[in-house]
C-alpha positions in Angstrom: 80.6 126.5 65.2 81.8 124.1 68.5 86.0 124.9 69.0 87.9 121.9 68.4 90.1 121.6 71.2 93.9 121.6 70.8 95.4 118.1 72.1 98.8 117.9 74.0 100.4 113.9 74.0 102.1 113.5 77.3 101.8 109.8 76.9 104.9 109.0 75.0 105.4 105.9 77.6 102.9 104.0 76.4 103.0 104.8 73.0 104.4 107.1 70.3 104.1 109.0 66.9 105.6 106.8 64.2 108.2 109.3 62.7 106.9 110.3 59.5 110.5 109.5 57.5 109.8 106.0 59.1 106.0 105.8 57.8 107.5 106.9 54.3 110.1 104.4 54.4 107.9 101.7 55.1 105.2 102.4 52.3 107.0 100.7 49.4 106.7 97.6 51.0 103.1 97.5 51.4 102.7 97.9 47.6 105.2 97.4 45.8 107.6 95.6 47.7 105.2 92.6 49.1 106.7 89.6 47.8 107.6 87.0 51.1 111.0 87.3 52.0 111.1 83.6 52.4 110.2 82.5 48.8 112.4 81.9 45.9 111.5 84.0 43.0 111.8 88.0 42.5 109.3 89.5 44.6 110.7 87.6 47.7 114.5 88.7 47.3 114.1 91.5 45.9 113.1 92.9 49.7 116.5 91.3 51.3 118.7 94.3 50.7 116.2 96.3 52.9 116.0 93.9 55.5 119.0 93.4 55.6 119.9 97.2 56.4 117.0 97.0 58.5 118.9 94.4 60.6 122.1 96.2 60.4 120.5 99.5 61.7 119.0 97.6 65.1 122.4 95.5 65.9 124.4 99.0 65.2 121.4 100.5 67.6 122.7 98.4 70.6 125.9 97.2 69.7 125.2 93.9 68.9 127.9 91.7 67.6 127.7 89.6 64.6 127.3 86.5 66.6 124.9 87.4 68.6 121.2 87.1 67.5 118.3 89.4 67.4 114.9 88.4 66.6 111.9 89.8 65.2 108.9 89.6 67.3 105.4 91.5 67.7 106.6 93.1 70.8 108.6 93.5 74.1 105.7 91.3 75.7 106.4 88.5 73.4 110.0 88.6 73.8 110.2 88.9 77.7 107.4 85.8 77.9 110.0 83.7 75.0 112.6 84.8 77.8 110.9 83.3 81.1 109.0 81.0 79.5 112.2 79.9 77.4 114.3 79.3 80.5 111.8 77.9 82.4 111.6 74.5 79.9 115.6 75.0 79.6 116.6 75.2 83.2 113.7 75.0 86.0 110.9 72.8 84.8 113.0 69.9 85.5 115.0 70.7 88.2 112.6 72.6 91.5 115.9 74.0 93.3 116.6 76.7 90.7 114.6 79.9 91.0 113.7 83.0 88.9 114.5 86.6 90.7 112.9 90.0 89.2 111.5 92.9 91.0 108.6 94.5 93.1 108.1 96.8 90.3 108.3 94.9 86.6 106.2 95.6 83.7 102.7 93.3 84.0 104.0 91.2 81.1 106.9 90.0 83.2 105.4 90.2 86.4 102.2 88.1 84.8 104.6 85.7 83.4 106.0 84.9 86.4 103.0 84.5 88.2 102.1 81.9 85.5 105.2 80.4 86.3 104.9 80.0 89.8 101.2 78.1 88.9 103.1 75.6 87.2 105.5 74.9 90.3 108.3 77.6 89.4 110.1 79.5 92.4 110.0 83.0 91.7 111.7 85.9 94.2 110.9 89.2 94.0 113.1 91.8 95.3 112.2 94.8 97.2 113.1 98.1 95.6 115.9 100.8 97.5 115.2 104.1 99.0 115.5 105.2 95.2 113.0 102.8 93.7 115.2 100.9 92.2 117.3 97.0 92.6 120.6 97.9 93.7 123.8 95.0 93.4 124.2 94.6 97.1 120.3 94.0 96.6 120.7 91.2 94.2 124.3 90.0 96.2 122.0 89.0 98.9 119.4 87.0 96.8 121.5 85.8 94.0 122.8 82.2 94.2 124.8 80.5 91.4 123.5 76.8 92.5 119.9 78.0 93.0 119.4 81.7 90.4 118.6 80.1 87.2 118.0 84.0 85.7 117.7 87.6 86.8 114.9 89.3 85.2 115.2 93.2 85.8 113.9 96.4 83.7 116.6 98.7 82.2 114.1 101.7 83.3 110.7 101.4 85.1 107.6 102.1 83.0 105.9 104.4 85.2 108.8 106.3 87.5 111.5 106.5 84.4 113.6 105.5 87.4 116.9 103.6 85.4 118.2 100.6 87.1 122.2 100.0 87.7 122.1 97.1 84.5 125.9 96.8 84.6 126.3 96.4 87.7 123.2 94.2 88.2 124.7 92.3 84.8 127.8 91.8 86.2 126.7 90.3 89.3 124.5 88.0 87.3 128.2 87.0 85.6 130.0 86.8 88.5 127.7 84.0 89.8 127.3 82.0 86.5 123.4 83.3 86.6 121.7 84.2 83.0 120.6 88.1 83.1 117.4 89.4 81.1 116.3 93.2 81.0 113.7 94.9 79.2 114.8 97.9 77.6 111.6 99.3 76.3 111.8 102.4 78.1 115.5 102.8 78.1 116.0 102.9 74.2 115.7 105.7 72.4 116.3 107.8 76.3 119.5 106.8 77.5 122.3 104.6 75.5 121.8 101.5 75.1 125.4 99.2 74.4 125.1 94.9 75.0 128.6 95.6 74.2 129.2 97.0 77.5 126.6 95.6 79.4 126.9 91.6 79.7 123.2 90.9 79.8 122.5 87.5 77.9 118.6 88.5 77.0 117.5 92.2 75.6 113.7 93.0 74.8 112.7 96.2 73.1 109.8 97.5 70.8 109.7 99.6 68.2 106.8 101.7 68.7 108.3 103.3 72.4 110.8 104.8 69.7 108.5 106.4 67.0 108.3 103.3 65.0 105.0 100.9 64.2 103.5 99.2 66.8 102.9 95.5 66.5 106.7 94.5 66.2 109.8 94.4 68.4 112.9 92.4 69.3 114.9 90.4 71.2 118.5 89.9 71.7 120.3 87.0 72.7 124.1 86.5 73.4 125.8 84.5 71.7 126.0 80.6 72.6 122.9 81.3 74.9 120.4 78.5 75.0 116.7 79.7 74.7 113.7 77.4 74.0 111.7 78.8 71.2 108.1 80.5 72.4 106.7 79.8 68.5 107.1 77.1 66.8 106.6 76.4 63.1 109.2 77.2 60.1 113.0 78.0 60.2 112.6 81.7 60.4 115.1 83.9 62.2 117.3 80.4 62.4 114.7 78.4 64.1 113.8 80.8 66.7 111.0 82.2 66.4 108.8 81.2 63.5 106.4 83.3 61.3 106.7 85.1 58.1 109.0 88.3 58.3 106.8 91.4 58.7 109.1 93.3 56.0 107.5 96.6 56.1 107.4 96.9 60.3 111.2 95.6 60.5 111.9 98.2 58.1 110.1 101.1 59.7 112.2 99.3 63.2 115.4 99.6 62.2 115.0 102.7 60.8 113.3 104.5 64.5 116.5 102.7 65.7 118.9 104.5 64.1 117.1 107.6 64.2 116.3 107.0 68.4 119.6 106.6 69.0 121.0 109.6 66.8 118.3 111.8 68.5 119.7 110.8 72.0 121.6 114.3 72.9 118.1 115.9 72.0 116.2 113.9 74.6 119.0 114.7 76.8 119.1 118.4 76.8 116.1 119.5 75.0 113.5 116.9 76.3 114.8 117.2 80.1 115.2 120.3 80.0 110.9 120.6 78.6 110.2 117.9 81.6 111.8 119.6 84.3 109.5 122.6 83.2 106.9 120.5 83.9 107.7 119.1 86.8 108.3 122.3 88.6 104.8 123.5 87.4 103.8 120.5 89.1 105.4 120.4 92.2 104.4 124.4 92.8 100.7 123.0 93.1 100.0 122.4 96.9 100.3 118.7 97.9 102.2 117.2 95.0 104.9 114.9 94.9 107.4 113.5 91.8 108.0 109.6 92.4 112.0 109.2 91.7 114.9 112.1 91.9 114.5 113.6 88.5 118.4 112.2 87.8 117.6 108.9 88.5 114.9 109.2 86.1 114.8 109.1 82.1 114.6 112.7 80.6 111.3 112.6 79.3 109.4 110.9 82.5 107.2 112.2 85.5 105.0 110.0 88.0 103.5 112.4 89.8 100.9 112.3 92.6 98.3 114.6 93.6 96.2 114.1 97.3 92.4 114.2 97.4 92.1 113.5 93.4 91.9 109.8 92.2 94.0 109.1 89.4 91.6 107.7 87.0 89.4 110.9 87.3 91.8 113.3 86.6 92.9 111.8 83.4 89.2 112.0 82.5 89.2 115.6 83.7 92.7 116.3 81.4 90.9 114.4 78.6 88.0 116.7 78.5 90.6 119.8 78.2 92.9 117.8 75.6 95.7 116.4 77.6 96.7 112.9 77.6 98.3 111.5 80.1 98.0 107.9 81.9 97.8 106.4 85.6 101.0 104.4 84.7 101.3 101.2 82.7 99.2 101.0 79.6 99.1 97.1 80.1 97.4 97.7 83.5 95.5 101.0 82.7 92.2 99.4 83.5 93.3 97.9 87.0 91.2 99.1 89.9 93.8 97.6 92.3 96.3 100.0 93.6 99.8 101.4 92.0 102.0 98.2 92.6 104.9 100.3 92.0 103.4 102.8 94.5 102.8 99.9 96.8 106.6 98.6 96.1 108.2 101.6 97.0 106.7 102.2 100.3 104.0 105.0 99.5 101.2 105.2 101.4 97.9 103.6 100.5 96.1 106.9 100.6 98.4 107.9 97.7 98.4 104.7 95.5 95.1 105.8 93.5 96.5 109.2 92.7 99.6 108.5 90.2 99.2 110.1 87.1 102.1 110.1 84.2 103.6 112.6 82.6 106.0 111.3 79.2 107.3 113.3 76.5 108.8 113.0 73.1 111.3 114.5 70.9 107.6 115.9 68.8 106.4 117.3 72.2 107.0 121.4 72.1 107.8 124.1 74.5 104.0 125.8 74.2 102.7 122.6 74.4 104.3 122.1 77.7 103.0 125.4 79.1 99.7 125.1 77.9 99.2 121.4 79.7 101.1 123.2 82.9 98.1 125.1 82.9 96.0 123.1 82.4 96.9 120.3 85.2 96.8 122.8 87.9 93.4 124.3 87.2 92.2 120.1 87.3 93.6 120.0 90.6 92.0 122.8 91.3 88.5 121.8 89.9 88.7 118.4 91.4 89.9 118.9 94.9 87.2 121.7 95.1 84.4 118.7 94.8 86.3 116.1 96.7 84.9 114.9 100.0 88.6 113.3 100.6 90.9 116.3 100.1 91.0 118.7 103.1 93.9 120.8 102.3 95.6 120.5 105.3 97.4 117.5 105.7 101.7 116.8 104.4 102.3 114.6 101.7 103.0 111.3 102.5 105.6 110.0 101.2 107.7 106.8 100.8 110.6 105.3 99.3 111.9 107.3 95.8 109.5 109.4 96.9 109.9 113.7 97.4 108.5 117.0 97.0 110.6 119.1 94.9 112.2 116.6 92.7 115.3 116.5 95.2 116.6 114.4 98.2 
C-alpha cells in the first residue's frame, strides 16, 4: 500500500486556506441567497443586509471613514492597474512633465503596469532600495517633486522579503508635496495593522485570499474627494466606479476574513513569529545560508532565504517530492527564468539570484509542522549540493543589501 505523504503549506504568500467559518458563511449565498443585489424584487434585497455588514466589516478592517470609498474588485492586481492606469488618463496622459515614482522591488502587477505605461509615453522612476531593502523618506525627499510626481506607488510590505516599508512616513511626504500616494497592502493585512486613519495614503489595494478568504475578489480604497478614472466601465455599480454585478457570496466570505485577520493580529505576532523564527534558525544553521531582510523589518510569518550551489526552482521540486511547499518568490512571476529582481534590487550577487526560495506561514501552520519541514529543507540542501557541479563548499556567502547570515545586522 504506497504511504501518502504528509504535506506542510509554507506558501501562505501566495495564497491561503479560506477559513472554514468563512467558507460556511458564504454557502447560503450560493443557494439560497442568489438573487442579484441590483434588482428590484425579493431575492435581490433580501442579500443587502449581508452586504452590507460585509462592507462594514472591511471599512472597520482599515479604518475607513464613511466618506471614503472602497470597492469590490477581483483582486489587488485589478485594483493597483485601476490605480496607475486611473491616474495616468487623470493626470499624465495629457500633460508629459508629470511622472509616476514606485520601486526596484514592486509586485509584477505594478511593476508590469508601469512598464505598459512607459510604452504609451509615461515617465516612470524607480527608486533604488536602502541598505534594509526597503524606500526610505529621505529616499523619496530626493525624487519627489510636487510640479513634476503626479503619484507615489510603494508596497505596504514586499511580497517576497516580508520586508515592511515606512508608509507613514512615505505617505506623509507624498502630503507634504501635494503628490497622490498608492500602496498595496496585500501582504501587510492580516500581518501587521493596517489604519488609512493614520496613514494618509489616498489609494489602498488588498485581496481577500492573502487573509484566508476566496480568491477571485479584493478591494480598493480611495480617499475621499480623490479623483480616479474608472478601469471598467459598464453599470452604476459601487457608485460608478467600477462596474459588474456584486459577487455577494465572495464579498461576504471578504469581509468576514477581514474582521477575523485583523482580530487574529496578536496571534501572528507572537505565535506565528515566534514559529518563523524557529524556522529561520534551522535554516540559517545549514552551512552557506542567508535570510534576505532583518527578521524585525520583516512581517512575522515571512522568510526569503538563499541557499549557494542549489538553484531555486530545483529545490522546490526537491521539497515537493517530500511534501513541502514553498515558492521561489512571487507567484505572479513563479515561472520567470530571469533572475530575482528583488535579489537584483537589493544589491545580491548574481551567483545568488537563482537560489531564493520562500518560506510563509499562517495562523493554520503548526509547531510539528514547522519541525518536520526544518528537517526536511536541510537534508534537500544536503541531497542537492551533493550532485551540484556549482557548489564547492568552500566559498562565504555573498551578500548584499538587506542581506545577513544570522537574521541580524
Amino acid at each position: 500500500m504506497k504511504h501518502e505523504i504528509e504535506r506542510i503549506y509554507l506558501d501562505n504568500n501566495a495564497t491561503t486556506i479560506v477559513d472554514p467559518r468563512v467558507r460556511e458563511a458564504m454557502e447560503p449565498f450560493f443557494t439560497r441567497h442568489y438573487g442579484n443585489p441590483n434588482s428590484l424584487h425579493g431575492f435581490g434585497t433580501e442579500v443587502h443586509p449581508a452586504m452590507r455588514l460585509a462592507m462594514d466589516r472591511i471599512y472597520s478592517g482599515i479604518h475607513a471613514g464613511d466618506q471614503d470609498d472602497i470597492i469590490v474588485t477581483s483582486c489587488a492586481c485589478e485594483g493597483n492597474n485601476h490605480v496607475l492606469k486611473g491616474v495616468y488618463f487623470d493626470l499624465v496622459r495629457d500633460d508629459p512633465r508629470k511622472e509616476i515614482l514606485t520601486t526596484q522591488v514592486e509586485h509584477p502587477c505594478v511593476r508590469n503596469t508601469c512598464a505598459f505605461l512607459e510604452s504609451l509615453g509615461a515617465a516612470v522612476t524607480y527608486m533604488p532600495v536602502n541598505a534594509d531593502g526597503i524606500i526610505d523618506a529621505d529616499t523619496l525627499r530626493r525624487h519627489i517633486h510636487p510640479d513634476r510626481t503626479a503619484l507615489v506607488s510603494v508596497m505596504w510590505a514586499n511580497n517576497e522579503t516580508g520586508l515592511i516599508f515606512p508608509v507613514r512616513e512615505l505617505a506623509e511626504v507624498c502630503r507634504e508635496n501635494g503628490v497622490l500616494f498608492h500602496t498595496d497592502a496585500v501582504q501587510a493585512i492580516g500581518k501587521v495593522p493596517v489604519s488609512v486613519a493614520d496613514v494618509p495614503v489616498d489609494f489602498l489595494t488588498f485581496s481577500a485570499h492573502k487573509f484566508h478568504g476566496p480568491k477571485g475578489i479584493g478591494g480598493l480604497f480611495i480617499r475621499k474627494g480623490r479623483k480616479l478614472t474608472p478601469l471598467i466601465h459598464g453599470g452604476e455599480q459601487m457608485g460608478g466606479r467600477r462596474a459588474g454585478t456584486i459577487n455577494v457570496p465572495y464579498l461576504v466570505g471578504m469581509g468576514l476574513a477581514m474582521e477575523m485577520a485583523v482580530d487574529q493580529l496578536p496571534y501572528e505576532e507572537n505565535v506565528v513569529r515566534r514559529l518563523r523564527d524557529r524556522l529561520e534558525d534551522a535554516i540559517l544553521a545549514i552551512p552557506d545560508t542567508l535570510v534576505v531582510g532583518r527578521r524585525e523589518l520583516r512581517t512575522p510569518n515571512t522568510i526569503l532565504a538563499s541557499f549557494r550551489g542549489i538553484e531555486g526552482e530545483a529545490m522546490i521540486w526537491d521539497l515537493n517530492a517530500g511534501g513541502v511547499a514553498a515558492s521561489t518568490g512571487s507567484a505572479c512571476a513563479s515561472e520567470s527564468l530571469e533572475p530575482n529582481p528583488t535579489f537584483v534590487a537589493m544589491g545580491i550577487s548574481n551567483e545568488l539570484a537563482h537560489t531564493g526560495i520562500r518560506f510563509s506561514l499562517s495562523r493554520f501552520t503548526t509547531a510539528e509542522e514547522i519541525e518536520r519541514a526544518a528537517v526536511l529543507i536541510r537534508r534537500s540542501a544536503e541531497r542537492l549540493r551533493a550532485i551540484s557541479s556549482s557548489y564547492e563548499g568552500k566559498k562565504p556567502v555573498t551578500t548584499g543589501k538587506g542581506a545577513n547570515r544570522n537574521g541580524q545586522e
